[in-house]
C-alpha positions in Angstrom: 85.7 42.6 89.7 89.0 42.2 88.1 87.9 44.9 85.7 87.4 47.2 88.2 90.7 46.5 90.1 92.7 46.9 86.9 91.0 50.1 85.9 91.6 51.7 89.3 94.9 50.8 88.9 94.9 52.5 85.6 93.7 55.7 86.7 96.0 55.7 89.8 99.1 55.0 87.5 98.1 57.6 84.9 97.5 60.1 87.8 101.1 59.5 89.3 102.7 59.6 86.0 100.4 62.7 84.9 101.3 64.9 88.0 102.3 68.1 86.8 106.6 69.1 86.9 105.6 72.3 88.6 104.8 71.3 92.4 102.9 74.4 93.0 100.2 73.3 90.0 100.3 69.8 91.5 99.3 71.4 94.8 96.3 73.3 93.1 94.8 70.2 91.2 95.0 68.2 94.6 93.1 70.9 96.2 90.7 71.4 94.0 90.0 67.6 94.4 89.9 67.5 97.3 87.2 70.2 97.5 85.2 68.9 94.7 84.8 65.7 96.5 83.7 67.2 99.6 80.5 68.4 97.7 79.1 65.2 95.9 75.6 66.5 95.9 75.8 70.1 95.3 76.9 70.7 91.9 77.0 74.6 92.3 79.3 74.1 94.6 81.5 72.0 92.7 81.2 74.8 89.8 82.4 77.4 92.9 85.1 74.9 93.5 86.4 74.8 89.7 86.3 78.9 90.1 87.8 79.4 93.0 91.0 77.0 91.6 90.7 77.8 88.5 92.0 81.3 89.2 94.1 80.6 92.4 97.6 80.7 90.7 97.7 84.6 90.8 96.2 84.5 94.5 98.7 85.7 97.1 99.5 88.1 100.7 101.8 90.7 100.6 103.1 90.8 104.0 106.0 91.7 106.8 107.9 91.0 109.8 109.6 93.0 111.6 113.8 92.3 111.7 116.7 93.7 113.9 119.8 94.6 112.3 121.2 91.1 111.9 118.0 90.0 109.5 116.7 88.2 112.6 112.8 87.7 113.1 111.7 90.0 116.7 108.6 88.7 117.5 105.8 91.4 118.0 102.2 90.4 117.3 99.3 93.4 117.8 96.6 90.9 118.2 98.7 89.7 122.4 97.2 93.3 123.2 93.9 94.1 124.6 93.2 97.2 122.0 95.3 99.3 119.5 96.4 101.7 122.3 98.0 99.3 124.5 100.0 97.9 121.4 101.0 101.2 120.0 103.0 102.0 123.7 104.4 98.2 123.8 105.9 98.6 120.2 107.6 101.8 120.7 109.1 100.2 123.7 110.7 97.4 122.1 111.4 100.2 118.9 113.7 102.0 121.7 114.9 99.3 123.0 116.3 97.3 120.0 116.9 99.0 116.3 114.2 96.8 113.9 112.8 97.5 110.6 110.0 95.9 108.6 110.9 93.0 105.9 107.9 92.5 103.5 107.6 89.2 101.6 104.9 87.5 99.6 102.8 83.9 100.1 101.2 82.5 97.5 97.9 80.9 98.2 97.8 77.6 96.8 101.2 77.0 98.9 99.3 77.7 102.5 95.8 77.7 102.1 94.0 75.1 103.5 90.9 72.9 102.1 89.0 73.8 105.9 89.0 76.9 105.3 88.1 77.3 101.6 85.2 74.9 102.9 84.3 77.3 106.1 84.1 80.2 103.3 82.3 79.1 100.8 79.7 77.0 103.1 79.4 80.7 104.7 79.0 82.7 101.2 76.4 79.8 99.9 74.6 80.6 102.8 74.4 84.2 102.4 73.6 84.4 98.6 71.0 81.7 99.3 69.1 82.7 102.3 68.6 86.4 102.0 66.2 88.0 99.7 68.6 90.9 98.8 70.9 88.5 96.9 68.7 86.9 95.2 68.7 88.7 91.8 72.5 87.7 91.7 73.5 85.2 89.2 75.7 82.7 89.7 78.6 84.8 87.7 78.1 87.5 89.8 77.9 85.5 92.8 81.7 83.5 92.2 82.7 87.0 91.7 82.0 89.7 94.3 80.6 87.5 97.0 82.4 83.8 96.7 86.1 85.0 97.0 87.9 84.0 99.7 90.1 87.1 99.5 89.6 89.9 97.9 93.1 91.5 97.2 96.6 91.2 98.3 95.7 91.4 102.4 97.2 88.7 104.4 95.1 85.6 104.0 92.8 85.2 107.3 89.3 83.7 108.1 87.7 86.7 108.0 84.1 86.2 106.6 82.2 85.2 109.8 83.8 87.6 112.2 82.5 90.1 109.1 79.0 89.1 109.2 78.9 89.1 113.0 79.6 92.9 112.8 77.1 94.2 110.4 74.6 91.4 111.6 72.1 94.1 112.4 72.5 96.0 109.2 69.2 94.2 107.8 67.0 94.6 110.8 65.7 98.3 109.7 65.3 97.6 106.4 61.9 98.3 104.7 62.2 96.9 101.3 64.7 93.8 101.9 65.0 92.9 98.3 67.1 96.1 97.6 71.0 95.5 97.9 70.9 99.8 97.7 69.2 100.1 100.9 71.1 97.0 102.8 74.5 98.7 101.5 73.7 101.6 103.1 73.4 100.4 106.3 76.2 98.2 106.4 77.9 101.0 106.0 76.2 102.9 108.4 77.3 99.8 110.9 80.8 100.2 110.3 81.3 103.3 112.6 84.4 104.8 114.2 86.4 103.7 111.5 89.0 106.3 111.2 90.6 107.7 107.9 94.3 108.1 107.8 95.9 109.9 104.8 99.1 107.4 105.3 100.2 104.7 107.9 103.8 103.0 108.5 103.0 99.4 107.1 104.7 98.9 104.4 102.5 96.7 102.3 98.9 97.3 100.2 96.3 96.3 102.4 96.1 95.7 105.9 94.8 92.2 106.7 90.7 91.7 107.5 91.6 91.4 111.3 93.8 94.3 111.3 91.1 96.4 110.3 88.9 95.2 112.6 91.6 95.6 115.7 93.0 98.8 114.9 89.6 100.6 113.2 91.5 102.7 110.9 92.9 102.4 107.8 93.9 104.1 104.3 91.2 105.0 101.7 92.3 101.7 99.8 91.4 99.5 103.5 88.5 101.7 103.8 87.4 100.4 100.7 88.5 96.6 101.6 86.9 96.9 104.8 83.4 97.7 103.5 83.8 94.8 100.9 84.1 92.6 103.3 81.5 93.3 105.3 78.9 93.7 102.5 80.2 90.5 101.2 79.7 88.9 104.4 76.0 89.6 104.2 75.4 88.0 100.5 75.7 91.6 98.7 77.6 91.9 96.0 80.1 94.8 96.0 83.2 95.3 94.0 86.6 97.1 94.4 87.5 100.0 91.9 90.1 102.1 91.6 91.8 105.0 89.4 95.8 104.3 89.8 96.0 108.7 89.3 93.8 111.3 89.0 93.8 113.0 85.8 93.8 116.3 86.5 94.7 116.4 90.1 97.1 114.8 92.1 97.1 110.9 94.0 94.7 108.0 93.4 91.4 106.9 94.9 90.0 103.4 95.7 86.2 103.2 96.2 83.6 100.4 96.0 80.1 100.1 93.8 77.2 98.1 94.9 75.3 95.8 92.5 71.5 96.4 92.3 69.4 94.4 91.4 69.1 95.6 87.9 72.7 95.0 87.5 73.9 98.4 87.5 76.8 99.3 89.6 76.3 101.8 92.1 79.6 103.6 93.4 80.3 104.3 96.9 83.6 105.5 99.1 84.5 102.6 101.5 83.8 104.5 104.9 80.9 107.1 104.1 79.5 107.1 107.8 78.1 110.5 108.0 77.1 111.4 104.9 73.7 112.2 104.8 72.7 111.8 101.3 74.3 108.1 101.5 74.0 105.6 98.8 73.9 106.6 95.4 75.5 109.8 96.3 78.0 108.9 98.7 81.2 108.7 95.7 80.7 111.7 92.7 82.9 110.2 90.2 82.8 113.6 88.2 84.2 115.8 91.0 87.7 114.9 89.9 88.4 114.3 86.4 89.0 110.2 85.6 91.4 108.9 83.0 91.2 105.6 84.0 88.7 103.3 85.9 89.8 99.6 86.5 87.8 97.2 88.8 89.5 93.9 90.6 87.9 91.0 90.3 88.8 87.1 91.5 89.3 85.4 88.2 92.0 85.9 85.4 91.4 88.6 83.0 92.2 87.6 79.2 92.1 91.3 78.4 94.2 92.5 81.2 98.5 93.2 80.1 99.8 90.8 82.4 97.6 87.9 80.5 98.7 89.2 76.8 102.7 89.9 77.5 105.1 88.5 80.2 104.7 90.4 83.3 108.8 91.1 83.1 107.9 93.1 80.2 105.5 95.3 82.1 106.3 98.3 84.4 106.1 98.0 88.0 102.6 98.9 89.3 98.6 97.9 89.0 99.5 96.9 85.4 101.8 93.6 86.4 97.7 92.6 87.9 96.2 89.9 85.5 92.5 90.4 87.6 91.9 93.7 86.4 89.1 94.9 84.0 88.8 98.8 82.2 85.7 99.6 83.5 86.4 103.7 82.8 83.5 103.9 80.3 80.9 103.1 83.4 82.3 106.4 85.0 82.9 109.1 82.2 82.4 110.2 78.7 85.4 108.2 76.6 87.7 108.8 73.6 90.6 107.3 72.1 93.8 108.4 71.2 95.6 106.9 67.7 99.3 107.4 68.3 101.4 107.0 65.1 105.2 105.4 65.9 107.9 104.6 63.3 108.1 101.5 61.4 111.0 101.1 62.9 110.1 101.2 66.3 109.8 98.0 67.4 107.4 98.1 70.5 104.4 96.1 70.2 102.8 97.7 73.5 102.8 101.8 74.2 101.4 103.5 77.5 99.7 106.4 78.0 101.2 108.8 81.2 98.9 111.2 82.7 101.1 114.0 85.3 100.7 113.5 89.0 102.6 114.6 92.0 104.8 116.6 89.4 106.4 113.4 87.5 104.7 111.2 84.9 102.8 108.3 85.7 101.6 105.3 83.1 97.8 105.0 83.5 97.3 102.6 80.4 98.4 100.5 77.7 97.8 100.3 74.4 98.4 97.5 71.4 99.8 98.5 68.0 98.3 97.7 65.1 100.2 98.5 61.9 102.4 101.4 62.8 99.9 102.8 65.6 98.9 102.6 69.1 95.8 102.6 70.1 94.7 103.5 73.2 91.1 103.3 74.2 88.6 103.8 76.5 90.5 107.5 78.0 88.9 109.8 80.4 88.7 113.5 78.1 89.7 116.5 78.7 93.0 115.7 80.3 96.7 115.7 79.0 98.6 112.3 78.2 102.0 111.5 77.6 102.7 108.7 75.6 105.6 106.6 76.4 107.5 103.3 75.6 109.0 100.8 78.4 112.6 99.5 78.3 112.3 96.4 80.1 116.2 96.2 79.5 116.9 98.9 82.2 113.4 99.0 83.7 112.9 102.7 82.6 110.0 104.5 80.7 110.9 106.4 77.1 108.9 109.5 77.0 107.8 110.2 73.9 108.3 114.3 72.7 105.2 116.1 72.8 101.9 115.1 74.9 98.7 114.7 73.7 95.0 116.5 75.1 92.1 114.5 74.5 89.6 117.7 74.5 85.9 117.6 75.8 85.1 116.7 72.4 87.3 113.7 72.2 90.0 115.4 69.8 93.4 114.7 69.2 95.7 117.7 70.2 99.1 117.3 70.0 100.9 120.0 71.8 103.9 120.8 70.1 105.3 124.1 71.3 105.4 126.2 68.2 108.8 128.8 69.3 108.3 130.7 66.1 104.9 132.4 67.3 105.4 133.9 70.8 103.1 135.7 72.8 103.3 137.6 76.6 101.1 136.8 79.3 100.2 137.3 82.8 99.9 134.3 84.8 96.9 134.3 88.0 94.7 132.6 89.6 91.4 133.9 88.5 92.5 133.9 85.0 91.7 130.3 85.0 89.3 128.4 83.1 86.4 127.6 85.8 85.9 123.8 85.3 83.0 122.2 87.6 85.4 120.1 89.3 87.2 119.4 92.7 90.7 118.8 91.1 93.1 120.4 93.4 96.2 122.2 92.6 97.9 124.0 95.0 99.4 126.9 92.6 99.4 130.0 94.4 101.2 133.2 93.1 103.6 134.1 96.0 104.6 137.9 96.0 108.3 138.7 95.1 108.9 135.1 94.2 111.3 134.4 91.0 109.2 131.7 88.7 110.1 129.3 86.2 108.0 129.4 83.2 108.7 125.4 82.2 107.5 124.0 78.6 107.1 120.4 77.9 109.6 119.0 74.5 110.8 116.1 75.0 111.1 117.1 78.8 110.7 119.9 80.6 112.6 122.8 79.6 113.2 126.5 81.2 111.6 128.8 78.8 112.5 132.2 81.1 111.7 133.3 84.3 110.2 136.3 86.3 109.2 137.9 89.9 106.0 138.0 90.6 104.5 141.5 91.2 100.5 142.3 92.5 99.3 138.1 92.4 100.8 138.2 88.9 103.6 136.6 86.8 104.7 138.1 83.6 105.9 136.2 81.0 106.8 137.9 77.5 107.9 135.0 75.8 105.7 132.0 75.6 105.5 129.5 72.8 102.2 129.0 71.4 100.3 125.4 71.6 102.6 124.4 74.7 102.0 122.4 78.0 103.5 124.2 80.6 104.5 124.0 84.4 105.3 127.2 86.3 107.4 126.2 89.7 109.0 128.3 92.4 111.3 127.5 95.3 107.8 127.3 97.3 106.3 124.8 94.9 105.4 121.8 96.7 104.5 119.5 93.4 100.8 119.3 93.9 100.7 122.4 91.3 98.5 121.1 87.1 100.2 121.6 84.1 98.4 123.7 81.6 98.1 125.2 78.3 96.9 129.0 77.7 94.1 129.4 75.5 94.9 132.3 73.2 91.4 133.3 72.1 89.6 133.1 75.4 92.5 134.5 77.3 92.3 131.7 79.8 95.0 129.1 81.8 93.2 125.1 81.4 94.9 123.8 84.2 95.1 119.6 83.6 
């Protein structure tokens, strides 16, 4: 007995004197005990448990409130109104009556979650994987990580899950072969009607939150695609969230979904397809615009991802700063790499790789040097990067001189404009090379218009200009091997780059 007294005591004293110096990694340990002890019996659930806080640190809600001009909190809640409508009409209101704006902040989860609800959710996602015969060919891995989570991305943190599965509660019912996730996908999706697309909205953070959503039925293509994982979730299926941070070859970025058969393969999807008749497999064509880079988000810590190799400080702002991202690129399209040689004295030990979108450069990926070379892997082909170097100093990207095209047949090209060997050329429409892609650029050849022919060295720079006469723009004195931009005061920056192909005569818009 005495034994037993004194060894309590032990542990209790090394546990007070062990607690971590950082209180928010005192606060994850205790809840992760505190969870683990609620399932004594169920050892999977314990293993969920370790996941779940294992990975929690880099959990958090990106969210506002709205402010008046002193930085005081005006109270306005959407949810006091019987429907979106209503709400809409009592916010402009109080926006006429009183001059606010929208503060966003950010809450880290292990500072305000609670151990009811982790316990509520994963009682709820136990159930699900367990009980229905279209999760059943999920492992455990894949379960923690597309169908555990409490969360999914950076939406404020809510008790979504059953409210989810009360919505698509009948997307099972006409099912004929209930072991396919494919066929329960698709009507889940089919359940989530009357959800509207917008191309913007005025909340100023990444995600609106699961009850949002559900409130206002509308949502960006990135909520679209949060919405539908939440609902598939909900149901024991399996789905993750992918993304290309920008197009390649045409302008924006796209968030989308994939569902995980039962084979393991991922199946891609667009969040709200309602009304596509060819449904699921063919609901997202990841070839219609062309990809340079494919990352998925998952739960857990990436060891591979930027933000796990270098301090996030060191990192430009964006996707990149994520450590739960993965390169999943090479699931989508046909890859290469790119080799990119820097001085010795150069002493960056991480390079990125820009690719042009909405008329400015944009990083797209990182790569690690080895020796006196980047390498950057896994690249979509036939587009046009830019390599670059971050000065964390100033927070500012170094464009490197010339940029690089990774051809269809995963070549190198560096296109150096070569000023010595000149040629003329008129610039139209149809003269382009006819790729089988939906990549839009919105160059149009206005009549009587003065262009700019623009070449990229070392940034853009006016090589001459001319009026455009009969949907054509003359130029007499283009430098061979060039990337070039042609602009007018009608340009509205949606409008490729390109290169002219001397021997076929043809523009390759990128």
């Amino acid at each position: 007995m005495c034994k037993k007294i004194l060894g309590c005591f032990l542990v209790f004293t090394y546990a007070l004197f062990a607690q971590p110096k950082d209180s928010t990694e005192f606060k994850r340990i205790e809840l992760k005990n505190v969870l683990t002890a609620h399932y004594p019996n169920d050892i999977q659930k314990q293993q969920a448990v370790a996941f779940l806080m294992d990975n929690i640190s880099i959990q958090k809600s990106q969210n506002y409130a709205w402010v008046d001009e002193s930085g005081k909190k005006v109270l306005f809640n959407e949810f006091d109104y019987d429907n979106k409508e209503i709400a809409v009409k009592k916010f402009k209101k109080l926006k006429d009556s009183i001059k606010i704006k929208p503060q966003t902040y950010k809450v880290m989860d292990v500072n305000v979650v609670t151990p009811e609800l982790i316990i509520k959710d994963i009682d709820l996602a136990f159930d699900s994987w367990r009980n229905n015969p279209w999760s059943k060919s999920y492992d455990f891995a894949a379960f923690c990580e597309y169908i555990l989570p409490y969360r999914s991305m950076t939406e404020p943190l809510e008790d979504w899950r059953s409210d989810y599965q009360f919505l698509v509660s009948n997307a099972s019912n006409t099912v004929e072969n209930k072991k396919s996730s494919v066929e329960v996908a698709t009507n889940v999706i089919l359940e989530l009607k009357n959800f509207r697309f917008l191309e913007s909205r005025p909340d100023p953070i990444p995600f609106l939150s699961p009850k949002q959503l559900l409130f206002r039925r509308e949502g960006a293509c990135s909520d679209l695609a949060n919405l539908t994982l939440l609902a598939c979730r909900s149901m024991g299926l399996a789905v993750t969230f992918d993304f290309t941070p920008f197009y390649g070859a045409s302008s924006k970025r796209h968030f989308w979904n994939t569902i995980i058969t039962e084979k393991g393969e991922h199946i891609p999807f667009n969040g709200n397809c309602f009304g596509n008749s060819k449904g699921l497999p063919y609901a997202y064509n990841a070839t219609e615009k062309r990809l340079a880079k494919v990352f998925r988000k998952t739960y857990s810590i990436q060891q591979t991802a930027l933000a796990s190799i270098v301090d996030a400080k060191t990192i430009p702002d964006g996707f990149m700063k994520d450590k739960n991202i993965v390169d999943v690129t090479a699931e989508y399209v046909a890859v290469g790499k790119i080799s990119y040689p820097i001085p010795a004295a150069n002493p960056a030990a991480i390079g990125y790789l820009n690719v042009f979108n909405l008329g400015k450069w944009s990083a797209t990926d990182w790569g690690k040097r080895i020796l006196n070379t980047i390498e950057f892997n896994n690249l979509g082909i036939s587009i046009v990067y830019l390599p670059s170097f971050y000065l964390a100093e100033n927070q500012t990207m170094q464009y490197e001189q010339y940029p690089i095209l990774l051809d269809a047949e995963k070549n190198q090209i560096v296109l150096k404009p070569n000023y010595a060997k000149t040629f003329s050329f008129s610039i139209t429409k149809d003269k382009a090379n006819k790729e089988k892609t939906l990549d839009f650029n919105s160059f149009e050849v206005f009549e009587n218009e003065i262009f700019r022919l623009m070449v990229w060295d070392n940034g853009w720079k006016k090589i001459e200009e001319a009026i455009s006469k009969d949907s054509a723009i003359h130029f007499s004195k283009i430098p061979d091997n060039g990337l070039f931009a042609v602009l007018c005061k009608k340009s509205n920056g949606y409008e490729r780059i390109f290169r002219i192909n001397t021997s076929t005569k043809q523009i390759e818009w990128y």
